[in-house]
C-alpha positions in Angstrom: 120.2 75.7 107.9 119.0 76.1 111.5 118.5 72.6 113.8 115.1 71.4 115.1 116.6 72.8 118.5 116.8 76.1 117.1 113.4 76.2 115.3 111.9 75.1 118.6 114.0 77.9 120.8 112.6 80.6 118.1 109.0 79.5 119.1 109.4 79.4 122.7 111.7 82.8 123.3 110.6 84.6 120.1 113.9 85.7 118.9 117.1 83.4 117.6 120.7 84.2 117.0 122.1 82.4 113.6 125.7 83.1 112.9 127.0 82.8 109.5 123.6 83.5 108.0 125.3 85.3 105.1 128.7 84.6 103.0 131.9 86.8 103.0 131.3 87.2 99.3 127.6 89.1 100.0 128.9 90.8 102.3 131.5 92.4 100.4 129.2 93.3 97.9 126.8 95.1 99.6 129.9 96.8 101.4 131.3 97.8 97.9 128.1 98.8 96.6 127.1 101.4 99.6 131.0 102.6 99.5 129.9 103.7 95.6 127.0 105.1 96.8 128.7 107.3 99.1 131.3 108.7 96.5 128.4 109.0 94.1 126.4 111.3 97.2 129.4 112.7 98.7 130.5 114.5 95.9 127.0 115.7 95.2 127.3 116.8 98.8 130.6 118.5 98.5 129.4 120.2 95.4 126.7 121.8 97.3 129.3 123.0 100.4 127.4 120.2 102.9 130.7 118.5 103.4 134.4 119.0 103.7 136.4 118.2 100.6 137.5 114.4 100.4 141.0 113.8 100.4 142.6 111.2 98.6 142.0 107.7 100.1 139.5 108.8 102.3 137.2 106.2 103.8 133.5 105.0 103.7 133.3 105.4 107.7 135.0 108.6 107.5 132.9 110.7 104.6 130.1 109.3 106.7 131.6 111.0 109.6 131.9 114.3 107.9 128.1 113.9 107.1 127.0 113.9 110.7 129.0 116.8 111.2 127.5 118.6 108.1 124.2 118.5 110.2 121.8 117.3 107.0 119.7 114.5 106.4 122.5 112.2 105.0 120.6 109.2 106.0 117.4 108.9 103.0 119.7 108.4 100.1 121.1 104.9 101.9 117.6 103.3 103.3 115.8 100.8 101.0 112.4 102.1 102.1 110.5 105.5 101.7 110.4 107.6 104.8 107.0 107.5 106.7 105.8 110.9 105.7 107.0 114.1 103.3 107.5 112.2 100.2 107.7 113.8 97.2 108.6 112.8 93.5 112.2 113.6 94.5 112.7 111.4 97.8 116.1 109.6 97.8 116.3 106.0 98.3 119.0 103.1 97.7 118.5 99.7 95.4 120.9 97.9 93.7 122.1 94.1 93.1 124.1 93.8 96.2 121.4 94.6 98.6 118.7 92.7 96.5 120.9 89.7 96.4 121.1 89.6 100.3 117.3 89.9 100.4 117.0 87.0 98.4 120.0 85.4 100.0 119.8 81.3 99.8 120.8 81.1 103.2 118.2 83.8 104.9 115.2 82.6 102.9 116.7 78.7 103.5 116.0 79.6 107.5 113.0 81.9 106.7 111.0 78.5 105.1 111.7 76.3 108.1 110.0 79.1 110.3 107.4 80.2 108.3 106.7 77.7 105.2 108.3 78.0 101.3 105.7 80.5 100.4 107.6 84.0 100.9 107.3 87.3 100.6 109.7 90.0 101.0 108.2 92.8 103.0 108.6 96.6 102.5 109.1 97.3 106.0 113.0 97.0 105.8 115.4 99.7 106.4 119.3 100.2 106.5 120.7 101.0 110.3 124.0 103.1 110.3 124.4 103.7 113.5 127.1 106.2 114.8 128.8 106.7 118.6 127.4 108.8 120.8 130.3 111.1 120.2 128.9 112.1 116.3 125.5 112.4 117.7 124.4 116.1 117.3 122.6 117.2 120.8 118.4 116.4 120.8 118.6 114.1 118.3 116.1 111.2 118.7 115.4 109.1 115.4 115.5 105.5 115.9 117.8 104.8 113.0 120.7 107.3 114.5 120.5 106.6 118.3 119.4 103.9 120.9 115.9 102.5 119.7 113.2 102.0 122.3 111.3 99.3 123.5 108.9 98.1 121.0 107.4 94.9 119.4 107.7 95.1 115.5 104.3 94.1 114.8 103.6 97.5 116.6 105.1 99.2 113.4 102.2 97.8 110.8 98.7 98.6 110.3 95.8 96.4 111.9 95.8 94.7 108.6 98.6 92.6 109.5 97.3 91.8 112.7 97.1 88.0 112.1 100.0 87.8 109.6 102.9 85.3 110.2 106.4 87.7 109.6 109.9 87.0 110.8 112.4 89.7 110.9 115.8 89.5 110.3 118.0 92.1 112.0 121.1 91.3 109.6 124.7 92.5 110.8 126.8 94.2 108.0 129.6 95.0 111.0 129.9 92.9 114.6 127.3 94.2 116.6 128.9 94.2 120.8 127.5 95.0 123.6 129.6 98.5 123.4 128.6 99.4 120.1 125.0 99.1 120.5 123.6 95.3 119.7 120.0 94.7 120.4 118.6 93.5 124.0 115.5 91.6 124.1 112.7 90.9 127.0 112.8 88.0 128.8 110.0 86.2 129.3 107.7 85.9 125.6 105.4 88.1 125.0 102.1 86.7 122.7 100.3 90.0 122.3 100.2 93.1 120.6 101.1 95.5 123.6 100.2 99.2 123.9 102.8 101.5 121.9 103.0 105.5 122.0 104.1 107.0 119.0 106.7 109.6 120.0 110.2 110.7 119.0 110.1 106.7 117.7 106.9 104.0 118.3 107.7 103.2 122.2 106.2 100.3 124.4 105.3 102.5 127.6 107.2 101.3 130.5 103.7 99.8 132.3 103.0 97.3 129.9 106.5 95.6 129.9 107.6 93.4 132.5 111.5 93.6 131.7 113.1 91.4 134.2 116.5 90.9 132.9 117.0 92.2 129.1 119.1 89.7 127.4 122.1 91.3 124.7 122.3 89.6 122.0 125.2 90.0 120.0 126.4 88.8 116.7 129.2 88.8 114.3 129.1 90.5 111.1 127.2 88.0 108.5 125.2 86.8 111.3 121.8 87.8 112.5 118.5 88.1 115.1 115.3 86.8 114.1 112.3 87.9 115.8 109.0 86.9 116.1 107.1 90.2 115.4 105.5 90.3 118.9 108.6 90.0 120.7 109.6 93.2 122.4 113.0 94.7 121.7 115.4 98.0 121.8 118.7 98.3 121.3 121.6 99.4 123.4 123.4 102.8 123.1 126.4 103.1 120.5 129.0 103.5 123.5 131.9 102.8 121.6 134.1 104.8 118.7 132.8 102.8 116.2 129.8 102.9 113.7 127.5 99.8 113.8 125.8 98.9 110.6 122.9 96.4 110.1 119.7 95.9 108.0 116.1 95.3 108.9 114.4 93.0 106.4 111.1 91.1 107.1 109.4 88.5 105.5 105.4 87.3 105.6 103.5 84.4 104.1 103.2 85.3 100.8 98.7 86.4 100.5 98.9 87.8 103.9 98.9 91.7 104.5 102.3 92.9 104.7 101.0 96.3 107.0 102.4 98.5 104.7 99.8 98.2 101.4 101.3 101.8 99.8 104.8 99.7 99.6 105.6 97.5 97.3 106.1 93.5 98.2 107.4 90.8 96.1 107.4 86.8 96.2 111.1 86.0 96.9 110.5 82.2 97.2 107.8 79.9 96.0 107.4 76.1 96.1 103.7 76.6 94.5 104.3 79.1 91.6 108.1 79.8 91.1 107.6 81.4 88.6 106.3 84.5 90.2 109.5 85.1 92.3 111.2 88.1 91.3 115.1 87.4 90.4 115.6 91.1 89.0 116.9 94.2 90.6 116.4 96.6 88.5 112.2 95.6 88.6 112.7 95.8 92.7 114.2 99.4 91.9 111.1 100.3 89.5 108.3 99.2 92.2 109.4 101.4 94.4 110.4 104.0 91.9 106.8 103.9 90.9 105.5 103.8 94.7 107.5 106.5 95.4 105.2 109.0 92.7 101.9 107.5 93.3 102.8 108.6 97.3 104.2 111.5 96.1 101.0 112.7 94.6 98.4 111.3 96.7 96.9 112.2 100.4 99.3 110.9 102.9 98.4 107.6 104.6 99.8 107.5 107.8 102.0 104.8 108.5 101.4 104.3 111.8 98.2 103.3 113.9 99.9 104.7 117.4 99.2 108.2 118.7 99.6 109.8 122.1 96.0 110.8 123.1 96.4 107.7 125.3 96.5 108.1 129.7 99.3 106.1 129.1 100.7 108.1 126.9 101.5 111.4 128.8 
């Protein structure tokens, strides 16, 4: 549980750090159940001659390394979202009790109600952030989930829809996240509306519209995490160190407001009202977006994204 003081320095700065947010025993769940994930896709990989053939006790961290130097798209099959474009009935994603149970996790929806109310939904815009050092990084590469992510607000990364909607995000640390391994920096100052983004390599804040001053670091241990308020600007640090950094981004909304990503599926994960419409089963999580995933598949594409780069600002 977070303290009046905390709940109060969330409204005012727009982002909090809760340590501890988490158990050990999630933790090592959702650690155990991507490690299966990886020998399940690894040896898929291997099959196929993407990978060097794992030796006997080889480790998460290292199979992931030989995946960046297999120069493929190793990174689909882990996220628990659809990518923004090119799916098809075959797209790869990741859901299973470990990661569900820390979406749902007493103590993240516990501090989730004293921000936002009891009535809440989880919202599709979540992702899995595996983040190597520099060192694995193949030249040009620019996706916000492998390298340093740019300033942005994360309000700017929904439709209008969800304009007025009241969302927290919870940047969740599966490992510590330092200063050297690339934690997130934050704006000083507050920020209380949308500001211009250009959608580029990733959705940027051009460097005109934010007043920096100081970017604060905000660290935190594995377990612990970062809310934000969704209009607070943010980026992240580059991965200087020899270590991966691994996190999650869920977000949460006022269950009946837009969640800015319709074509995805939300669910109720707590309700004082009606709690009989939370979902409490994986497996239907899994089949929501299993379902998503072939109505997108086989529809016109809806761009995810309400940014382009026709702007002056822009160039």
């Amino acid at each position: 549980m977070i303290t009046q003081g905390q709940i109060d320095f969330f409204h005012t700065h727009g982002y909090l750090v809760v340590d501890r947010l988490i158990d050990d025993v999630s933790l090592d769940a959702v650690r155990r159940e991507y490690a299966e994930r990886m020998d399940e896709l690894y040896a898929k990989w291997q099959a196929q001659g993407l990978v060097k053939p794992a030796h006997h006790g080889m480790t998460f961290w290292e199979k992931l390394d030989q995946c960046y130097q297999g120069g493929f798209d190793w990174y689909q099959p882990f996220d628990i979202s659809l990518p923004h474009d090119g799916i098809t009935e075959e797209t790869e994603m990741h859901f299973g009790p470990a990661i569900f149970d820390i979406v749902k996790h007493k103590g993240i929806l516990d501090t989730i109600e004293m921000l936002i109310g009891p009535e809440i939904t989880s919202n599709p815009i979540q992702h899995v952030r595996i983040k190597p050092p520099e060192r694995a990084v193949p030249a040009g590469e620019t996706r916000a989930h492998i390298v340093k992510t740019d300033w942005h607000q994360d309000k700017g990364v929904t439709l209008p829809e969800a304009d007025q909607t009241q969302m927290v995000t919870v940047w969740l640390a599966i490992t510590d996240a330092t200063i050297e391994n690339g934690c997130l920096q934050v704006a000083g100052g507050g920020y209380d509306e949308m500001l211009p983004h250009c959608l580029k390599s990733q959705v940027v804040i051009p460097d005109q519209f934010l007043d920096r001053g100081d970017p604060i670091p905000v660290p935190v241990k594995a377990g612990g995490a970062v809310l934000f308020h969704p209009l607070t600007p943010h980026c992240s640090l580059r991965n200087t160190s020899n270590e991966y950094r691994w996190s999650f981004d869920l977000r949460y909304n006022v269950t009946g407001q837009p969640t800015g990503r319709s074509q995805f599926p939300e669910f109720i994960a707590r309700s004082k009202k009606h709690p009989e419409n939370e979902l409490n089963d994986w497996k239907k999580w899994r089949e929501m977006w299993e379902a998503a995933r072939y109505h997108e598949a086989n529809v016109e594409h809806l761009s995810q994204h309400r940014w382009g780069n026709d702007a002056p600002y822009c160039a």
